[in-house]
N, C-alpha and C positions, 0 to 999 in steps of 0.2 A: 596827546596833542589834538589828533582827530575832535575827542569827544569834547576839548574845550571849544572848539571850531563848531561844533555841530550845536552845544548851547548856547554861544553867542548868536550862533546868524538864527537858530531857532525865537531869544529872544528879540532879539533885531525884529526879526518877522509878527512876532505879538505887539509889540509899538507901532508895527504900520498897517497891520491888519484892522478892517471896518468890523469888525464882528462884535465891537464892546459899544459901537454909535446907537444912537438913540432911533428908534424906528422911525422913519421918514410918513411912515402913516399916523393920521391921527386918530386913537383910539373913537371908536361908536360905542353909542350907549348900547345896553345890553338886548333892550327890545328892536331896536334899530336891527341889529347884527342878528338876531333871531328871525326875524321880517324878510331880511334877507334870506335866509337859510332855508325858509319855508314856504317862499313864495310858491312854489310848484305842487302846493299841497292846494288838493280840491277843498275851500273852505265852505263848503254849499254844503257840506254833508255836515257840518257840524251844527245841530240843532241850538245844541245851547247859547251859542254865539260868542264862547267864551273860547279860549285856545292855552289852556296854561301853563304851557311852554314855553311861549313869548316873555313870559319873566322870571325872574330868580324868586323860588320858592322856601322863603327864610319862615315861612307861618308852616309849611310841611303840610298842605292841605290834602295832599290824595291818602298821606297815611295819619292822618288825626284822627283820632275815635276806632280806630278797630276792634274789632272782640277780641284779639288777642293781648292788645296795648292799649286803656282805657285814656284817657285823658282827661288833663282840666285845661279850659283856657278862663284867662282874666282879659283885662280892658285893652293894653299893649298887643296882646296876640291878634284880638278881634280887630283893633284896628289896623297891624298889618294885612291881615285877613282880606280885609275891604279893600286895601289899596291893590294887592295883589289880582282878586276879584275885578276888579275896575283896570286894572292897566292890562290884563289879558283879553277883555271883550276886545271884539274886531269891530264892532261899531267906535269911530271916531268921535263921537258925539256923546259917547258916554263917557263922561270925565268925573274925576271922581269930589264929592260933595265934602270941600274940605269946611266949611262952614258946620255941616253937621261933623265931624272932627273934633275940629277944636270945641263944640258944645260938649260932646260927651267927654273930652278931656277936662273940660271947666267944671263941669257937671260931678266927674268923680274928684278933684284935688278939694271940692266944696266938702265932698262926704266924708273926708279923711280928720 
């Protein structure tokens, strides 16, 4: 009897509990939420002007090409490549050349 007692009000309590509700924040973009994370970091030392932490790294640019693990890229990688490149710089102003994009993308569907 106890343990029928102790499931019911156990389920009781999952029906009224907030723990299943939808988070009341609304998600930030990923560079957003990185900017934030890293605000405290001295960006003056960073000559290259580039930060590439600030975005998600789907191109794997720090370990492409090593002497252990050769690689090849095609036209899709290089253009994640550039975007990634582009939305890491901390210059605001440098935005990325979607114009040259879509030329290289028209450029290769032509060659096929």
């Amino acid at each position: 009897m106890k343990l029928k007692l102790f499931i019911s009000s156990l389920l009781l309590l999952c029906l009224f509990a907030k723990a299943q509700d939808k988070e009341s924040v609304i998600p930030k973009e990923y560079t957003v939420t990185m900017d934030s994370l890293l605000r405290h970091v001295n960006k003056n030392q960073i000559n290259t002007g580039l930060l590439y932490d600030r975005v998600v790294s789907n191109a794997h640019l720090l370990d492409f090409n090593d002497k252990e693990n050769p690689q090849k890229s095609n036209l899709w990688h290089f253009i994640q490549a550039l975007s990634e490149v582009h939305r890491s710089s901390l210059d605001p102003k440098n935005t990325m050349p979607y114009a040259l994009v879509d030329d290289l993308i028209g450029k290769q569907w032509r060659l096929q």
